[in-house]
Each structure stands twice: as C-alpha cells, then as structure tokens.
DSSP file (Angstrom, degrees, kcal/mol; ACC not computed):
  #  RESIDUE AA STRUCTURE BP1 BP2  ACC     N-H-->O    O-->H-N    N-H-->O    O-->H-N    TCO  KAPPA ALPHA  PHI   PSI    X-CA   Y-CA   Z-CA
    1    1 A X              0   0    0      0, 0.0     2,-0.5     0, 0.0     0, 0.0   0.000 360.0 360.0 360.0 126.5  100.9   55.2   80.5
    2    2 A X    >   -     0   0    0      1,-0.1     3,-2.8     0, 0.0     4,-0.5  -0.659 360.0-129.1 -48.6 112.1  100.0   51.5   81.1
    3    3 A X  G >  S+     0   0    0     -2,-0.5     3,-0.7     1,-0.3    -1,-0.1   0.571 104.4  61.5 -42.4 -20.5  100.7   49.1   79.1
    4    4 A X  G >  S+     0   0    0      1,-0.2     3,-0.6     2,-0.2    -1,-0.3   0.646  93.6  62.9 -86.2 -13.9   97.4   47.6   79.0
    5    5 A X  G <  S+     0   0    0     -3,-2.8    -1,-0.2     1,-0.1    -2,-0.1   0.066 105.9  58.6 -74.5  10.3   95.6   51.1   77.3
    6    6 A X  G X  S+     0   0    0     -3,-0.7     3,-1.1    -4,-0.5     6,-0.4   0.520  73.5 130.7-114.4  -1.4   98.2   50.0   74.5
    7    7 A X  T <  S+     0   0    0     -3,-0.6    34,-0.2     1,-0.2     3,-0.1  -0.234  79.1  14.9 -71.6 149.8   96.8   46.6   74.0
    8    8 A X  T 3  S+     0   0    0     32,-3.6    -1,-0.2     1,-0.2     2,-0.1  -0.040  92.0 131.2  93.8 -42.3   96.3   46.2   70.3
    9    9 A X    X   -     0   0    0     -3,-1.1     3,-2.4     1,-0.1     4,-0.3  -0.252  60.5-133.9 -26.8 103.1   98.5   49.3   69.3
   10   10 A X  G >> S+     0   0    0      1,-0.3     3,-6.1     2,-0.2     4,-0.5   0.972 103.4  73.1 -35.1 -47.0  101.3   48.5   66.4
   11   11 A X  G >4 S+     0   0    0      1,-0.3     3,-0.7     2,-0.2     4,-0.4   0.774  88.2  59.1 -59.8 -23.1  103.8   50.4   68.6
   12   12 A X  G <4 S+     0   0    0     -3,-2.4    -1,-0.3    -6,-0.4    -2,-0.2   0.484  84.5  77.6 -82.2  11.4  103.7   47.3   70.9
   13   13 A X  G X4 S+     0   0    0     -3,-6.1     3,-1.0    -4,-0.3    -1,-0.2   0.750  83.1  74.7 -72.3 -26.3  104.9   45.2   67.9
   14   14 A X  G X< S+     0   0    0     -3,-0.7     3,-0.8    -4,-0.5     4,-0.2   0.956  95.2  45.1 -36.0 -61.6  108.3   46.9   69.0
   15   15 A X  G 3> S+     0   0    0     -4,-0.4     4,-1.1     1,-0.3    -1,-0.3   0.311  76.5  99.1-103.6  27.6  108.7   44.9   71.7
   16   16 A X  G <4 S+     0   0    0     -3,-1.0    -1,-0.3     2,-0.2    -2,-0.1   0.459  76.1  59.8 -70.2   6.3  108.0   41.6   70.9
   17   17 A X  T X> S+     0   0    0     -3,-0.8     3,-4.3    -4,-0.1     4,-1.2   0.823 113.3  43.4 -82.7 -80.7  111.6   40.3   70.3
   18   18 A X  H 3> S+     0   0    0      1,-0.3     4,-1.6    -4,-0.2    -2,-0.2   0.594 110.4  54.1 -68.0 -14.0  112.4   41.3   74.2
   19   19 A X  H 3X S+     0   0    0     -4,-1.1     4,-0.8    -2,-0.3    -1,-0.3   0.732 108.0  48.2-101.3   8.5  109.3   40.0   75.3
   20   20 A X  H <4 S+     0   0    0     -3,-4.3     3,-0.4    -5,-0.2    -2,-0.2   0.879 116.5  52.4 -79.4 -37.6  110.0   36.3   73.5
   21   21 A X  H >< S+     0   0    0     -4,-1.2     3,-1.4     1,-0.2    -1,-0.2   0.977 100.8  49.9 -34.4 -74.2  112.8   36.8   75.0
   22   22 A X  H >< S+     0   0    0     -4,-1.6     3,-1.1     1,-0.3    -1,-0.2   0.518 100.3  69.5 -53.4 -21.6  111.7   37.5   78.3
   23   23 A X  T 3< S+     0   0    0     -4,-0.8    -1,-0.3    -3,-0.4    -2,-0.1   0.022  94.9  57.0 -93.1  33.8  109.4   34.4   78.3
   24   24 A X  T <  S+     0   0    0     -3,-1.4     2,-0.3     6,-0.1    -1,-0.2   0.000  79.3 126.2-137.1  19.6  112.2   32.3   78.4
   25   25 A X    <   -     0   0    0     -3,-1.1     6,-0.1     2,-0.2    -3,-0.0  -0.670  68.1-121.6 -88.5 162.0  114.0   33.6   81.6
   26   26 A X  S    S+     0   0    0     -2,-0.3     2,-0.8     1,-0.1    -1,-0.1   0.380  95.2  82.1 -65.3 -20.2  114.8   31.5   84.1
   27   27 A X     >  -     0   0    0      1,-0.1     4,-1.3     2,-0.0     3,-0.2  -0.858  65.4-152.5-113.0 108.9  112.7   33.4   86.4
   28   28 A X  H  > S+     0   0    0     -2,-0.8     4,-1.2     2,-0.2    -1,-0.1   0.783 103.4  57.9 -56.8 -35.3  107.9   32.7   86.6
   29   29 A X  H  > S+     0   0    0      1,-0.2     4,-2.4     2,-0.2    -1,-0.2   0.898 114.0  37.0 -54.2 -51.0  107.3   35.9   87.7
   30   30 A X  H  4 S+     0   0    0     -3,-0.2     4,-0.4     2,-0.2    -2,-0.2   0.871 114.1  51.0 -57.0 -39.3  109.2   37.0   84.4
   31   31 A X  H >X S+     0   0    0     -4,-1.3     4,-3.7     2,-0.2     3,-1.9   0.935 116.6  45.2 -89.1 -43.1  108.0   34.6   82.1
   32   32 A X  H 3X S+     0   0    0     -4,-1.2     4,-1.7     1,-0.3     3,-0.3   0.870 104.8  52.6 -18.6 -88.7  104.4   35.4   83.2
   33   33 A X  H 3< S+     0   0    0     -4,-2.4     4,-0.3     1,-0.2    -1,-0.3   0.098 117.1  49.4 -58.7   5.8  104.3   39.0   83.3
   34   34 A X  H <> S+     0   0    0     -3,-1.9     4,-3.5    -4,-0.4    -2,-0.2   0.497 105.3  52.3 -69.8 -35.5  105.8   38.3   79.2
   35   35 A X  H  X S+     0   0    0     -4,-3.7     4,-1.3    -3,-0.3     5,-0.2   0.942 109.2  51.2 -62.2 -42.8  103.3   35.9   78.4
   36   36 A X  H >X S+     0   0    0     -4,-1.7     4,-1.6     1,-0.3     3,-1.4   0.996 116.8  45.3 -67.2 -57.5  100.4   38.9   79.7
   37   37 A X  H 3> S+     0   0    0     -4,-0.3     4,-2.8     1,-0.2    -1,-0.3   0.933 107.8  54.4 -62.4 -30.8  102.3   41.3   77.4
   38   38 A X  H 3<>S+     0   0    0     -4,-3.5     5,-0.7     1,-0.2    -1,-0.2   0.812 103.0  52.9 -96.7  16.2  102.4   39.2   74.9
   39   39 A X  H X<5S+     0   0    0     -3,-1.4     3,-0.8    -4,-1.3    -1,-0.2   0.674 109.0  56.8 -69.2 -25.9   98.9   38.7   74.8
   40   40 A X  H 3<5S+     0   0    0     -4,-1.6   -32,-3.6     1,-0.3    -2,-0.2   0.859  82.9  71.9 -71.3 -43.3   98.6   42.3   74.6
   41   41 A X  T 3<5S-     0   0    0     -4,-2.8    -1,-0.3    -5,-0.2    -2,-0.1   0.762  93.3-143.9 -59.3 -18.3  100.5   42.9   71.7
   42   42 A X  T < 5 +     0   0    0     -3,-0.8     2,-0.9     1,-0.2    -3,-0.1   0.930  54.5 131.7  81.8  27.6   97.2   41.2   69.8
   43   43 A X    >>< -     0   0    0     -5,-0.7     3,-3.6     1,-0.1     4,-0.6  -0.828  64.5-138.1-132.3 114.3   99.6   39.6   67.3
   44   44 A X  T 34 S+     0   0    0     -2,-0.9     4,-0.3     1,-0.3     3,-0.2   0.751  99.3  78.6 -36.9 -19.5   99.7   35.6   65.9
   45   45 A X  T 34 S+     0   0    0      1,-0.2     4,-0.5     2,-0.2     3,-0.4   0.747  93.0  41.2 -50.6 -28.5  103.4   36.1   66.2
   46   46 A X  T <> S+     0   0    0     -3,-3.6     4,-1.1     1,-0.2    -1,-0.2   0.801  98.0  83.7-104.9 -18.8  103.4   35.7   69.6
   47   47 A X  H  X S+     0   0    0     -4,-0.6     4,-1.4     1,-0.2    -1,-0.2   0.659  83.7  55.4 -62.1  -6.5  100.8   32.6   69.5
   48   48 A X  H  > S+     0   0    0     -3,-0.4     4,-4.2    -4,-0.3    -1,-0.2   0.913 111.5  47.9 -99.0 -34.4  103.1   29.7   68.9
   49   49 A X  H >4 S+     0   0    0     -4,-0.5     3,-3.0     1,-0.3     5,-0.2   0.810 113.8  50.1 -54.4 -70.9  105.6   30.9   72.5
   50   50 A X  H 3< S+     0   0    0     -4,-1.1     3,-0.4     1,-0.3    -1,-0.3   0.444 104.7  51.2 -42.1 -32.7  102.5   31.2   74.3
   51   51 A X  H >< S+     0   0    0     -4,-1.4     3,-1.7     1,-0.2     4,-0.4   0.934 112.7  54.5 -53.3 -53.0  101.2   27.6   73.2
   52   52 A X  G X< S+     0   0    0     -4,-4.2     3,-0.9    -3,-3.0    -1,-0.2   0.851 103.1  49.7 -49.3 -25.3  104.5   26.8   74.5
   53   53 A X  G >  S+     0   0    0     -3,-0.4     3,-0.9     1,-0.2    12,-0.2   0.401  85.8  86.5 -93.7  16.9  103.8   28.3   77.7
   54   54 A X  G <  S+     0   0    0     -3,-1.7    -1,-0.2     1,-0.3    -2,-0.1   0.571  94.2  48.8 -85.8 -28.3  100.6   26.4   77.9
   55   55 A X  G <  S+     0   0    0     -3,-0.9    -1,-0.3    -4,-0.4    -2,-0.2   0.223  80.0 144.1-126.7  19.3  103.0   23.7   79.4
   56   56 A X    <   -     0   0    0     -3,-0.9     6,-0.1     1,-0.1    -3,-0.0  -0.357  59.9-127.3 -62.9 157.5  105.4   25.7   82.5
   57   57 A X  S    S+     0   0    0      4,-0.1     2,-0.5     5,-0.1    -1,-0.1   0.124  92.8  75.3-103.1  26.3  105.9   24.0   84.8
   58   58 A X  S  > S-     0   0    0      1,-0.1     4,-1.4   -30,-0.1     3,-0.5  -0.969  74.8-138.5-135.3 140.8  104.5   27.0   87.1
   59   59 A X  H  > S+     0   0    0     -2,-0.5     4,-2.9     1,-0.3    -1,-0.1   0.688  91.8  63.1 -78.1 -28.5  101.1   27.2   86.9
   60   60 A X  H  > S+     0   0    0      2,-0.2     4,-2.1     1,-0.2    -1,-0.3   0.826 108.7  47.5 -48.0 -40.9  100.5   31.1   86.8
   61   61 A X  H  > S+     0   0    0     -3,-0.5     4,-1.1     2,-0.2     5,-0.3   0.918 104.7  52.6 -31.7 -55.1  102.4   31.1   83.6
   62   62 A X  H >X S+     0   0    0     -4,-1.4     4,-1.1     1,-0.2     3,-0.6   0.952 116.8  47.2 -80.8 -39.0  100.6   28.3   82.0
   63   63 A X  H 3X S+     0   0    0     -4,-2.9     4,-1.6     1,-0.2    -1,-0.2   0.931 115.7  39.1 -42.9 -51.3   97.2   30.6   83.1
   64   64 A X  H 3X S+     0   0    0     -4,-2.1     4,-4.2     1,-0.2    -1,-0.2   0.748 114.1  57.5 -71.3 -20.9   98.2   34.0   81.9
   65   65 A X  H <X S+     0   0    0     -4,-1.1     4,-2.9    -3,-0.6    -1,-0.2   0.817 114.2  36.8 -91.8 -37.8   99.6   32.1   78.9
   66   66 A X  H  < S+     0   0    0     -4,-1.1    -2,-0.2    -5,-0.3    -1,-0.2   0.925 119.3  49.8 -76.8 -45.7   95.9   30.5   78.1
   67   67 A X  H  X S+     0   0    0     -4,-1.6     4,-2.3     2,-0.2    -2,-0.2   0.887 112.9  46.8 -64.6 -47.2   94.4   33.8   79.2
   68   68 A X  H  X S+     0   0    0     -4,-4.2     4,-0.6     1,-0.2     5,-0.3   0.959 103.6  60.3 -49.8 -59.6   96.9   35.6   76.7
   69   69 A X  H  < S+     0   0    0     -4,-2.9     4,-0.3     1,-0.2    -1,-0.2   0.547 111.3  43.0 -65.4  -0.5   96.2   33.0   73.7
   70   70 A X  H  4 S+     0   0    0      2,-0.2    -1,-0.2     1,-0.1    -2,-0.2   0.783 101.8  65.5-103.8 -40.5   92.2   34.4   73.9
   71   71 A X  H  < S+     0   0    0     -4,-2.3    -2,-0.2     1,-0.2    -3,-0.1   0.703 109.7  41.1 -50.4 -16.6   93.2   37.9   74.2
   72   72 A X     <        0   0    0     -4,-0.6    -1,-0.2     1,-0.1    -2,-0.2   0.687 360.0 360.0-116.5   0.6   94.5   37.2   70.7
   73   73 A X              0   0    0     -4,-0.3    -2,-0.2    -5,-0.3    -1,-0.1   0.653 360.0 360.0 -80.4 360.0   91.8   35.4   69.4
C-alpha cells in the first residue's frame, strides 16, 4: 500500500515520533521525504517541526514543508 492512500488515517499517528525524528537527519532527501509524511499524517502535532522546516537551508524541504503545512490545514 502507499503511504499516500493512508493520508488522514489514525494508524499513521504511529509513526510520527520516527518521522520527527527523521526530519532532523542530517541528510535533505530525508528530511524532505519526512516533512511529505508528516503532512500526511493530517495532525497539528506535526505543525510546529514543519514551521521549522519552513526555514532548511535546502530548498525542497522548505517546499514540501509549506506544501505539507496546507495538507494539514
């Protein structure tokens, strides 16, 4: 299944400690592809990282991270 037929779905409240996590590696491809899940998870929990991520200093993050914060509004 893909995650993205899950958006919205409690069960992806599971992984939001690993993907706060995961927006804090070291690595843009990573922090990225966390920011998109944790727009997905649908949850206000997850807005305050993504505000944070509003400001990487790579600029596909700070999109998906802006794209993510409307997916939960």
């Amino acid at each position: 299944m893909v995650m993205e037929e899950l958006q919205g779905e409690p069960i992806l409240l599971h992984a939001l400690p690993t993907l706060l996590r995961l927006s804090e590696s070291q690595h843009a491809n990573l922090r990225a592809d966390a920011a998109h899940y944790l727009g997905l998870c649908g949850t206000n929990a997850a807005r305050p990282r993504l505000q944070e991520l509003l400001d990487d200093e790579h600029p596909d993050v700070r999109e998906i991270a802006a794209d993510s914060l409307q997916e939960i509004d």
